[in-house]
N, CA, C and O atoms as a GROMACS GRO file, in nm:
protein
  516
    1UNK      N    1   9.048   7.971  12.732
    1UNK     CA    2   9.179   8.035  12.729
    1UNK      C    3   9.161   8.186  12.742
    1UNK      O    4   9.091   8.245  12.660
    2UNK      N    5   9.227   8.257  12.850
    2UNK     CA    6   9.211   8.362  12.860
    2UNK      C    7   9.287   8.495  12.798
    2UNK      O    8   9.409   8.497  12.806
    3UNK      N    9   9.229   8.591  12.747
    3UNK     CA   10   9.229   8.688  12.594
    3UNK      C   11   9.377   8.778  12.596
    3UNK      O   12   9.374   8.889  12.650
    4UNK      N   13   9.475   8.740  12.549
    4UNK     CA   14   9.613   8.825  12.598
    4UNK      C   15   9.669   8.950  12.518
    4UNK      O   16   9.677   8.969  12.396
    5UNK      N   17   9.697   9.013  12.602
    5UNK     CA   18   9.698   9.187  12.574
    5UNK      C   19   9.823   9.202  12.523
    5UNK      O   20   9.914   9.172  12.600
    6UNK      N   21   9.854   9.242  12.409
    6UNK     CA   22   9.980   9.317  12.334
    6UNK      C   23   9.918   9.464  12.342
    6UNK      O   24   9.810   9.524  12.340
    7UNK      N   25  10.078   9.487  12.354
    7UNK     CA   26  10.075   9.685  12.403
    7UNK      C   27  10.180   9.702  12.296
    7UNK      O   28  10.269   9.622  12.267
    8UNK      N   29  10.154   9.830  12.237
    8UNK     CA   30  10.232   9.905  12.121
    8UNK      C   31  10.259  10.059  12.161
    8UNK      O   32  10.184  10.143  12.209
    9UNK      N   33  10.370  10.063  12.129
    9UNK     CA   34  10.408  10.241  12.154
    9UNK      C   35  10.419  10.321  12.055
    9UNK      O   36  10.516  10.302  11.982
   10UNK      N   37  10.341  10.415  12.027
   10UNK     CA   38  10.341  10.537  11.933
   10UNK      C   39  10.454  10.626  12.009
   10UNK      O   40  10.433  10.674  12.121
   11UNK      N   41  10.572  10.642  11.941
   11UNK     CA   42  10.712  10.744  11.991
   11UNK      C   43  10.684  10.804  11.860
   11UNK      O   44  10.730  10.767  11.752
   12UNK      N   45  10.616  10.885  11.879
   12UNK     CA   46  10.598  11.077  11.850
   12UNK      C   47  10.713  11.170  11.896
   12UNK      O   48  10.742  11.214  12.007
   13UNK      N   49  10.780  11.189  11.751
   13UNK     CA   50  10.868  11.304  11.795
   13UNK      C   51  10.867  11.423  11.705
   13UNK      O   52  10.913  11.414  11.591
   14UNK      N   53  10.819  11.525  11.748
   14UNK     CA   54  10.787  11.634  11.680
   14UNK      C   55  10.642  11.627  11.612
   14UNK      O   56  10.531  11.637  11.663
   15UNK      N   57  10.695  11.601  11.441
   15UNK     CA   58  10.563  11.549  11.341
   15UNK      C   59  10.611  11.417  11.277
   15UNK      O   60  10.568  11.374  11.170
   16UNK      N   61  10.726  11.346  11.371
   16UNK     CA   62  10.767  11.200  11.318
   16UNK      C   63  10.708  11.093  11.393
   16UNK      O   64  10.692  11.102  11.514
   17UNK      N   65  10.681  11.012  11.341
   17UNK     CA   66  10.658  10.837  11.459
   17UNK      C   67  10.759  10.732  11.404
   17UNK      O   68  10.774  10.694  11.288
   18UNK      N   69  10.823  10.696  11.515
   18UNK     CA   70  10.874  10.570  11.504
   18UNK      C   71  10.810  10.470  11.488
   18UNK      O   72  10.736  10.426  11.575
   19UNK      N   73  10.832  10.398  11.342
   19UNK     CA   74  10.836  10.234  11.294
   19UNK      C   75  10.913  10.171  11.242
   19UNK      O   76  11.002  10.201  11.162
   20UNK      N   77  10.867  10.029  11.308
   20UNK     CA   78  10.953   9.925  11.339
   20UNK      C   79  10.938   9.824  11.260
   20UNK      O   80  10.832   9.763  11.265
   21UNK      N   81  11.069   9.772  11.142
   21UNK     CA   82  11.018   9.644  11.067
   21UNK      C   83  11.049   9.523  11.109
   21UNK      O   84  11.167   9.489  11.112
   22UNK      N   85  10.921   9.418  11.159
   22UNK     CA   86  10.900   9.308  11.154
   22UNK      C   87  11.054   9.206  11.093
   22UNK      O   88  11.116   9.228  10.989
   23UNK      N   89  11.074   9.128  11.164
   23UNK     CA   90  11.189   9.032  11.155
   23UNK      C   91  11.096   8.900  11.114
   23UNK      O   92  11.109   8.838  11.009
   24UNK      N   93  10.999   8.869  11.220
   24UNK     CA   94  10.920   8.755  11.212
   24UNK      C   95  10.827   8.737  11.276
   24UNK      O   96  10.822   8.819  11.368
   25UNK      N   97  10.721   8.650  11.275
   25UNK     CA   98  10.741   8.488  11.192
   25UNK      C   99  10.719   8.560  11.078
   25UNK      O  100  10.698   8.680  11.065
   26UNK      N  101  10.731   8.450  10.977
   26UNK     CA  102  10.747   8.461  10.814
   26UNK      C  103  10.687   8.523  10.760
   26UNK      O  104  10.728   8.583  10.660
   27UNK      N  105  10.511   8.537  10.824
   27UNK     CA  106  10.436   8.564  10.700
   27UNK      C  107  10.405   8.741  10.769
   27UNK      O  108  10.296   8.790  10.740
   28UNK      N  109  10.502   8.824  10.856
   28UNK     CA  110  10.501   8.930  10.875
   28UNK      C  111  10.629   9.024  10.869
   28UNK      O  112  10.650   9.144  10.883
   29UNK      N  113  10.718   8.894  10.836
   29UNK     CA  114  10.849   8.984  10.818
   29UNK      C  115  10.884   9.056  10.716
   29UNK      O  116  10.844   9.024  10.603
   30UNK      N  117  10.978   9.181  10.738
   30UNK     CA  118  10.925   9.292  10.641
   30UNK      C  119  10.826   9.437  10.611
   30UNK      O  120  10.839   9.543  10.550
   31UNK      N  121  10.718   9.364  10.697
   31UNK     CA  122  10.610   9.432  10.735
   31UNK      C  123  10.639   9.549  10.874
   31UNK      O  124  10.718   9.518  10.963
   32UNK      N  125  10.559   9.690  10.876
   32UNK     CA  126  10.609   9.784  10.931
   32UNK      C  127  10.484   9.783  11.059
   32UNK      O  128  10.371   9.736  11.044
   33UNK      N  129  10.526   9.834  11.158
   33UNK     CA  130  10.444   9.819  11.301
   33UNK      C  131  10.458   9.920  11.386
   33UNK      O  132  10.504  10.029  11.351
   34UNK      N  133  10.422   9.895  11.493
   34UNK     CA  134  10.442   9.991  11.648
   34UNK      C  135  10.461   9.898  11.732
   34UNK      O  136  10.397   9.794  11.748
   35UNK      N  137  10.562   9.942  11.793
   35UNK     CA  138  10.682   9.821  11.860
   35UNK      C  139  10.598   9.828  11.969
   35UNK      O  140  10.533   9.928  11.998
   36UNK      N  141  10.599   9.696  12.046
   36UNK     CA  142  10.557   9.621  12.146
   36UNK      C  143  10.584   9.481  12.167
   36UNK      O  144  10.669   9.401  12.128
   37UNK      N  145  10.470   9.480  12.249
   37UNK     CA  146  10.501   9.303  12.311
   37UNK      C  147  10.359   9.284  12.376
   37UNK      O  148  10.276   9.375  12.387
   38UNK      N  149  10.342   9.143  12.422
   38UNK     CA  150  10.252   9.063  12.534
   38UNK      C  151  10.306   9.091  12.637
   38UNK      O  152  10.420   9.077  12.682
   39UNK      N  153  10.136   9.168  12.702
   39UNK     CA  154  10.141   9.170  12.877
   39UNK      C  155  10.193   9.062  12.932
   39UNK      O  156  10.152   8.956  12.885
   40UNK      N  157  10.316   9.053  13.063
   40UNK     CA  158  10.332   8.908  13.094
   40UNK      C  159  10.218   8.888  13.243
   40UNK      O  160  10.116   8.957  13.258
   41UNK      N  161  10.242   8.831  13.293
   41UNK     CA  162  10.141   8.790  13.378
   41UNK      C  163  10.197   8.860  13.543
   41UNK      O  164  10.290   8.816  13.611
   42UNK      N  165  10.119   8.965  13.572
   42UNK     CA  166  10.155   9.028  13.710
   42UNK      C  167  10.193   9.175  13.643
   42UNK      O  168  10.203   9.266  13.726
   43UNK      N  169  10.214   9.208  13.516
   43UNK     CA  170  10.238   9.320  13.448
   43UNK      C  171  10.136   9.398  13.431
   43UNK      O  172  10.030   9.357  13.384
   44UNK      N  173  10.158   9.523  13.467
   44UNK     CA  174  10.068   9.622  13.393
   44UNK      C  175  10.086   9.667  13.266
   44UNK      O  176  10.203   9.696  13.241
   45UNK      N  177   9.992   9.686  13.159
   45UNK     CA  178   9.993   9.739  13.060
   45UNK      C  179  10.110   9.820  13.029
   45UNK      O  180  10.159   9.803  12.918
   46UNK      N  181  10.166   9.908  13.112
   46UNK     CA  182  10.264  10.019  13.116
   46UNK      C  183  10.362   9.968  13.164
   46UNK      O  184  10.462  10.022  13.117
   47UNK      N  185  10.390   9.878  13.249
   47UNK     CA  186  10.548   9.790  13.291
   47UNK      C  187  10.561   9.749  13.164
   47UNK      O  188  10.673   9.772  13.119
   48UNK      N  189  10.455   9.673  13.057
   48UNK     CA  190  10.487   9.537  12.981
   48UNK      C  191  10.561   9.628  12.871
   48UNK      O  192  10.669   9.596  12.820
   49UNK      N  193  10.483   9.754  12.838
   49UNK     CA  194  10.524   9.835  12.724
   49UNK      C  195  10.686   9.910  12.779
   49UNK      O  196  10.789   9.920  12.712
   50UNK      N  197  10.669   9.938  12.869
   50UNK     CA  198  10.814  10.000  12.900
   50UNK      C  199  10.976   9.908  12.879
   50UNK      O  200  11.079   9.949  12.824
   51UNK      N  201  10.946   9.762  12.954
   51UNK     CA  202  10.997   9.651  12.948
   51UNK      C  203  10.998   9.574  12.798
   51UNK      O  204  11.093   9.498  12.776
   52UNK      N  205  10.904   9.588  12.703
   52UNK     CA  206  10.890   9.564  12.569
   52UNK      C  207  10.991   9.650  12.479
   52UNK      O  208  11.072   9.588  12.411
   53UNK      N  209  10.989   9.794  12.476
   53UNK     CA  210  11.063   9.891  12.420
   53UNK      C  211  11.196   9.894  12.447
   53UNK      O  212  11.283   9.930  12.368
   54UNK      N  213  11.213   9.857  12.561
   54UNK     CA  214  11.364   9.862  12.648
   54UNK      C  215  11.415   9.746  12.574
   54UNK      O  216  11.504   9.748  12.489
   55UNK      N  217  11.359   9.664  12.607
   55UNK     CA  218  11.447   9.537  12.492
   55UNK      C  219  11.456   9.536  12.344
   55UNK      O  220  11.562   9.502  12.290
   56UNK      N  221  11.329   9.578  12.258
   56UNK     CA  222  11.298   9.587  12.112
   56UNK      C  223  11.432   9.686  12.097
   56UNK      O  224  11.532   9.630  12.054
   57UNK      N  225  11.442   9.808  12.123
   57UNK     CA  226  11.475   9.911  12.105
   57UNK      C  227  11.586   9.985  12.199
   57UNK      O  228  11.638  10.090  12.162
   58UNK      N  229  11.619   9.924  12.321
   58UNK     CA  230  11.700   9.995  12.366
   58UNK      C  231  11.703  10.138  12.474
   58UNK      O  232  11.798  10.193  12.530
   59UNK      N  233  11.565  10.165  12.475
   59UNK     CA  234  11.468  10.259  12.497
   59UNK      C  235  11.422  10.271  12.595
   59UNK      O  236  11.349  10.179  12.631
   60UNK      N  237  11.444  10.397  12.697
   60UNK     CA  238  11.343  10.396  12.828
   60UNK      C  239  11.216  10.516  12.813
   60UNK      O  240  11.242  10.629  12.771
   61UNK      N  241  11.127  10.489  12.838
   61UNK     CA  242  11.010  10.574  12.784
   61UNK      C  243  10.905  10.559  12.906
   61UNK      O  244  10.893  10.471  12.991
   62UNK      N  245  10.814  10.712  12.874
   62UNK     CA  246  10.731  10.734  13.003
   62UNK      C  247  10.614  10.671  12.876
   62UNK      O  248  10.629  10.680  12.754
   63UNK      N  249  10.490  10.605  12.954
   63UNK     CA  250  10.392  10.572  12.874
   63UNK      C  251  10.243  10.691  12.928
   63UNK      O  252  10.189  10.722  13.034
   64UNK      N  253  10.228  10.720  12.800
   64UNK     CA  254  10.088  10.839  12.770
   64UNK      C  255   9.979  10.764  12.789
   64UNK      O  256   9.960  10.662  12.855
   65UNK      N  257   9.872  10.863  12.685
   65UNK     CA  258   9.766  10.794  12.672
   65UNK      C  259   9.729  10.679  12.573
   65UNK      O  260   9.810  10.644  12.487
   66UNK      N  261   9.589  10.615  12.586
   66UNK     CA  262   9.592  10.527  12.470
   66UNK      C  263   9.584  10.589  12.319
   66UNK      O  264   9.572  10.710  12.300
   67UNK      N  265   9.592  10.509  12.234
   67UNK     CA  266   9.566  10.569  12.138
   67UNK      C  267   9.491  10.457  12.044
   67UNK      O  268   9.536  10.348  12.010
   68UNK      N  269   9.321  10.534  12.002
   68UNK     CA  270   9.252  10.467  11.914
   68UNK      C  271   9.185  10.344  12.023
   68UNK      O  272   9.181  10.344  12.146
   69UNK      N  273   9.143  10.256  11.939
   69UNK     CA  274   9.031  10.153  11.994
   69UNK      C  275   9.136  10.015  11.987
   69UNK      O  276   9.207   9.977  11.894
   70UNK      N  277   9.114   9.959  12.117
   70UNK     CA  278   9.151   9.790  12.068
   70UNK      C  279   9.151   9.776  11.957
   70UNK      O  280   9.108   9.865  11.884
   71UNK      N  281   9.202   9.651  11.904
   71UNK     CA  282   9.208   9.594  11.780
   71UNK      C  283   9.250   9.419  11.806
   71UNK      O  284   9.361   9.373  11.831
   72UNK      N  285   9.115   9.343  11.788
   72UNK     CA  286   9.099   9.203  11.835
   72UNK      C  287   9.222   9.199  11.705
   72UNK      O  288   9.255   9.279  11.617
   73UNK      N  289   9.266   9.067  11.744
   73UNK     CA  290   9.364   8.985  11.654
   73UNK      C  291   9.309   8.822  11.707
   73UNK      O  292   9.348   8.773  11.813
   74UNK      N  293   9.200   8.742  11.601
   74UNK     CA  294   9.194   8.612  11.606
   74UNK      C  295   9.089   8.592  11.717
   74UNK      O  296   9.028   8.485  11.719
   75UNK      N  297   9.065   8.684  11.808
   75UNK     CA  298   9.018   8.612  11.903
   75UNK      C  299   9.050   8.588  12.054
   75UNK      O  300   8.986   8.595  12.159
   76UNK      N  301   9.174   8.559  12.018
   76UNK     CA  302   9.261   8.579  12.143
   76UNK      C  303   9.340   8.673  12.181
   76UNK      O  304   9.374   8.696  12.297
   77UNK      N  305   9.375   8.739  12.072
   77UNK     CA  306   9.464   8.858  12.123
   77UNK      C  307   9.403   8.958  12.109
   77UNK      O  308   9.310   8.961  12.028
   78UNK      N  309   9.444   9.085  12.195
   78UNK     CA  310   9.408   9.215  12.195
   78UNK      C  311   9.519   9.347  12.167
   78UNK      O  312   9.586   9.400  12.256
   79UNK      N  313   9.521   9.370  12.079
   79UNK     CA  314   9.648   9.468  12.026
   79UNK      C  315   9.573   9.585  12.078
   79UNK      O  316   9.456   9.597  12.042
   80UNK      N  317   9.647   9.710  12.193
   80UNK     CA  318   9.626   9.800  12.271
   80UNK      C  319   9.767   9.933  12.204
   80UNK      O  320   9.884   9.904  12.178
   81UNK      N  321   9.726  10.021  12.196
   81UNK     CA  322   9.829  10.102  12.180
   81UNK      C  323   9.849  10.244  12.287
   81UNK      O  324   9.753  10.302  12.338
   82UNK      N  325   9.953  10.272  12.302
   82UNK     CA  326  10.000  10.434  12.413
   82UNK      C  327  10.083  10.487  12.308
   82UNK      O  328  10.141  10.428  12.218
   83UNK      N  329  10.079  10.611  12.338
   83UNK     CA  330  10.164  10.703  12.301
   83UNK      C  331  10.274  10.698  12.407
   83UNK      O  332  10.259  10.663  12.525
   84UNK      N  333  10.380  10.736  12.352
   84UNK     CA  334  10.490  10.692  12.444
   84UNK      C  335  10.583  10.828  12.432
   84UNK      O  336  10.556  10.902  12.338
   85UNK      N  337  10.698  10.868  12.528
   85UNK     CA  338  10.717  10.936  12.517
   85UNK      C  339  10.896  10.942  12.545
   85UNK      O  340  10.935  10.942  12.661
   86UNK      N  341  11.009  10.946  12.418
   86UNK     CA  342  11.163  10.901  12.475
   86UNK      C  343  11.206  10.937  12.606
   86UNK      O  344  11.216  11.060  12.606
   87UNK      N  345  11.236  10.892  12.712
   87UNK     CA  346  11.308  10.936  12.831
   87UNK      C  347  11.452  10.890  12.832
   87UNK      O  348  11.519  10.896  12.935
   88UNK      N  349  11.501  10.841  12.713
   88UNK     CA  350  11.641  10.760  12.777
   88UNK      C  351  11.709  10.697  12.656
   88UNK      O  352  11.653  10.686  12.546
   89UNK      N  353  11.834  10.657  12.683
   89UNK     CA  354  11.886  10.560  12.588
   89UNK      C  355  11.868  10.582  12.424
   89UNK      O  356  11.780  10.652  12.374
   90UNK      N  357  11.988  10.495  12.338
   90UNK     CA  358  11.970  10.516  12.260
   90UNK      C  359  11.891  10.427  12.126
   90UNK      O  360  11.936  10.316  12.099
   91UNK      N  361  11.753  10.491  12.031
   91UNK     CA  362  11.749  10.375  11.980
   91UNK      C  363  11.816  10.276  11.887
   91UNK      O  364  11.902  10.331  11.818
   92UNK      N  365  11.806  10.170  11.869
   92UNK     CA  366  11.858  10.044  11.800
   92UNK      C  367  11.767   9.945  11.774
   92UNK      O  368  11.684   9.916  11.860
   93UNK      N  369  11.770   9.910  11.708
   93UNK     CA  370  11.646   9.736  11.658
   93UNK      C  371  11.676   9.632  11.677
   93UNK      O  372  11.680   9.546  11.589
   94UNK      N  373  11.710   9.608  11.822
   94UNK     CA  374  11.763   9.517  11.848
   94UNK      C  375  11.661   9.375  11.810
   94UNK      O  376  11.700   9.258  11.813
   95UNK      N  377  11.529   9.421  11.776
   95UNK     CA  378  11.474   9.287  11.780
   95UNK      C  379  11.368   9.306  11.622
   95UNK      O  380  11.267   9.240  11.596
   96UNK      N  381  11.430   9.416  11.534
   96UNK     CA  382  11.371   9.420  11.432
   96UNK      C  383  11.477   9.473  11.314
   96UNK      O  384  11.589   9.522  11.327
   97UNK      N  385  11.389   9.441  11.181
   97UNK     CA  386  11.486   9.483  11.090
   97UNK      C  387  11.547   9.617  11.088
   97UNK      O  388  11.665   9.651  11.092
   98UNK      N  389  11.428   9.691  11.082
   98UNK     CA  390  11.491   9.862  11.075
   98UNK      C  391  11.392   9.918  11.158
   98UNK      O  392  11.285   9.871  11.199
   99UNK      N  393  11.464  10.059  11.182
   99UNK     CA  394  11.370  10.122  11.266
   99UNK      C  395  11.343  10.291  11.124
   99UNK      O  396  11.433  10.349  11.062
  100UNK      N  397  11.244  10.310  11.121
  100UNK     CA  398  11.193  10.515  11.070
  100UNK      C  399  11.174  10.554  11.082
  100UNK      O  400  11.059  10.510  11.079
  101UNK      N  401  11.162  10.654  11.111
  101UNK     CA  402  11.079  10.792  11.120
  101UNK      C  403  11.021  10.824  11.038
  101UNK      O  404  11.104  10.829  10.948
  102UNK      N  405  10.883  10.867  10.977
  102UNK     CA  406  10.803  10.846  10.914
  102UNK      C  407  10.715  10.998  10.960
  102UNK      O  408  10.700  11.036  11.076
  103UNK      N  409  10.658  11.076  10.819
  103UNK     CA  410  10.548  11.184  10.867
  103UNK      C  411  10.381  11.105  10.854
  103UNK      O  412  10.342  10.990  10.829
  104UNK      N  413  10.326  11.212  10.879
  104UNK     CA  414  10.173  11.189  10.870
  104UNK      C  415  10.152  11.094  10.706
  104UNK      O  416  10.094  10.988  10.682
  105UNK      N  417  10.252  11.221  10.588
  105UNK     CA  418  10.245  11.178  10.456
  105UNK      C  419  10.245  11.051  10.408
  105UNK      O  420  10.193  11.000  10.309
  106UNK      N  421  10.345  10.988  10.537
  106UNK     CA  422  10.417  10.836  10.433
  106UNK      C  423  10.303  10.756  10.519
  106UNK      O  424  10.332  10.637  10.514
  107UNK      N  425  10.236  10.768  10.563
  107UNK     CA  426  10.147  10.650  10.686
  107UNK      C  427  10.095  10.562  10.610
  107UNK      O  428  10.101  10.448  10.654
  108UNK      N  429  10.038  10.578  10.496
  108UNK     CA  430   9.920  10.525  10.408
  108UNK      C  431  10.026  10.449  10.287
  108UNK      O  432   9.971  10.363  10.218
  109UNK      N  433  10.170  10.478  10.260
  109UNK     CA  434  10.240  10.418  10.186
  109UNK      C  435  10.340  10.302  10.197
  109UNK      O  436  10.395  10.227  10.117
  110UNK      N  437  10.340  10.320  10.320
  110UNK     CA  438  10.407  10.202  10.391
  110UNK      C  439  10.338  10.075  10.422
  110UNK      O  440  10.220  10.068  10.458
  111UNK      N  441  10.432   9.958  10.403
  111UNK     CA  442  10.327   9.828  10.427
  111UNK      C  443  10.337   9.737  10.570
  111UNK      O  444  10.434   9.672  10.609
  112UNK      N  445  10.218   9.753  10.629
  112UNK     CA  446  10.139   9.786  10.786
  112UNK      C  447  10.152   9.630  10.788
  112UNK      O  448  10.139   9.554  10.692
  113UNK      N  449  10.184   9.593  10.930
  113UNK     CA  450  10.178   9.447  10.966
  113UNK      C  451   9.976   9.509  10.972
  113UNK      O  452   9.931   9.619  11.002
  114UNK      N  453   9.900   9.375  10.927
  114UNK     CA  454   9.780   9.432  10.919
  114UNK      C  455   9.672   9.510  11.052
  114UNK      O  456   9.596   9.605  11.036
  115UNK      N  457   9.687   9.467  11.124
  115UNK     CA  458   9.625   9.493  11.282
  115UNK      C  459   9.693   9.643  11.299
  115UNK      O  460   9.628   9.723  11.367
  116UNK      N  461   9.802   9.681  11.250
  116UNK     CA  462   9.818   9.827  11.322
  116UNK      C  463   9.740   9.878  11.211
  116UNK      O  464   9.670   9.971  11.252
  117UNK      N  465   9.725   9.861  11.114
  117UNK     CA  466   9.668  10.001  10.993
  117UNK      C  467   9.545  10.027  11.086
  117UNK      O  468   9.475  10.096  11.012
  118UNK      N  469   9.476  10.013  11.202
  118UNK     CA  470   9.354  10.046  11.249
  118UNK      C  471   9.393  10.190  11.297
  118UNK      O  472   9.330  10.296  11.300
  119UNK      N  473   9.538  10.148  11.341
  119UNK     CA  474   9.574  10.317  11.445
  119UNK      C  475   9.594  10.418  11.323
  119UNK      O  476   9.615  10.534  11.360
  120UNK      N  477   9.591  10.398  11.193
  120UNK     CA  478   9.661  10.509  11.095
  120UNK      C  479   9.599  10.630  11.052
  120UNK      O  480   9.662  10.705  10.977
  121UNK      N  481   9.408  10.676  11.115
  121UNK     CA  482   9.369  10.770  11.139
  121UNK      C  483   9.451  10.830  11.216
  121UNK      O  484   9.550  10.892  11.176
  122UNK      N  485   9.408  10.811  11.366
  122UNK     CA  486   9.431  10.881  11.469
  122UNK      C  487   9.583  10.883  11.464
  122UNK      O  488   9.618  10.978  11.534
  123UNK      N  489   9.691  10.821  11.413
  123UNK     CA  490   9.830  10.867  11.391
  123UNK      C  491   9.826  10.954  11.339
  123UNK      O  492   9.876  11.056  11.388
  124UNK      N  493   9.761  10.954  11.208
  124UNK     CA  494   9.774  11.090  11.064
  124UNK      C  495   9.755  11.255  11.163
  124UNK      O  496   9.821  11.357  11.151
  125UNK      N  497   9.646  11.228  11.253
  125UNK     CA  498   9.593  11.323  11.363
  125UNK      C  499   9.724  11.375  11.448
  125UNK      O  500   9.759  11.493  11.447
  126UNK      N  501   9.781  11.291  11.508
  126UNK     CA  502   9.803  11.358  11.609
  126UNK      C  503   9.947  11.413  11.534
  126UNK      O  504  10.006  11.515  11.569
  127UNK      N  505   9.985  11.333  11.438
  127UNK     CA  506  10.155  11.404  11.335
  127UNK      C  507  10.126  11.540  11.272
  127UNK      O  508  10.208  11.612  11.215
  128UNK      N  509   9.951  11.576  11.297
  128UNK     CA  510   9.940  11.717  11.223
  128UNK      C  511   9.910  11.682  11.044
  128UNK      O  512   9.926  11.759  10.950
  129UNK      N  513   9.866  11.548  11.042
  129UNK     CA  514   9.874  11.512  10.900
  129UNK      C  515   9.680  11.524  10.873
  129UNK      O  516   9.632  11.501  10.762
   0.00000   0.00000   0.00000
């Protein structure tokens, strides 16, 4: 079975990042993230994330660089992250509980669907934290 790529967007604004709380499945809802989705098949990394945000969120966004190292999930999945950057529209959660804005400060106090806490160096970094 071949290894499928989830893409996440770091939306950096100013010294804030947008996060996104988890709706589901069960044993992650609640839990705080960096909105994305699964590459679909014929997608680039940067269609899937643009097309991911636009629906999660409402959101049209130019996609940056990566940010931080892969992060295997199980085996099969590969959680990838960009910095992203607002071009458009307004946000909404359409596909999560809440959306925050959050500084460098709160990164470490908030409770991380587990696979993103890998990015929460290089976040603390680039918020100036």
């Amino acid at each position: 079975m071949p290894v499928q790529i989830v893409v996440a967007g770091a939306l950096i604004s100013g010294t804030t990042l947008l996060v996104a709380q988890r709706q589901r499945p069960p044993d992650l809802a609640g839990l705080w993230e960096l909105p994305g989705g699964k590459v679909a098949p014929g997608e680039t990394e940067a269609e899937a994330l643009v097309r991911e945000l636009r629906e999660e969120l409402g959101v049209d966004v130019a996609v940056g660089e990566r940010l931080g190292a892969d992060v295997p999930i199980g085996g099969l999945l590969i959680l990838r992250a960009y910095l992203v950057t607002h071009t458009g529209g307004a946000l909404h959660p359409h596909d999560h509980g809440a959306l925050r804005w959050v500084h460098a400060a709160e990164l470490n106090s908030l409770d991380w669907v587990p696979a993103d806490r890998a990015w929460l160096p290089e976040l603390a970094k680039r918020l100036g934290g």
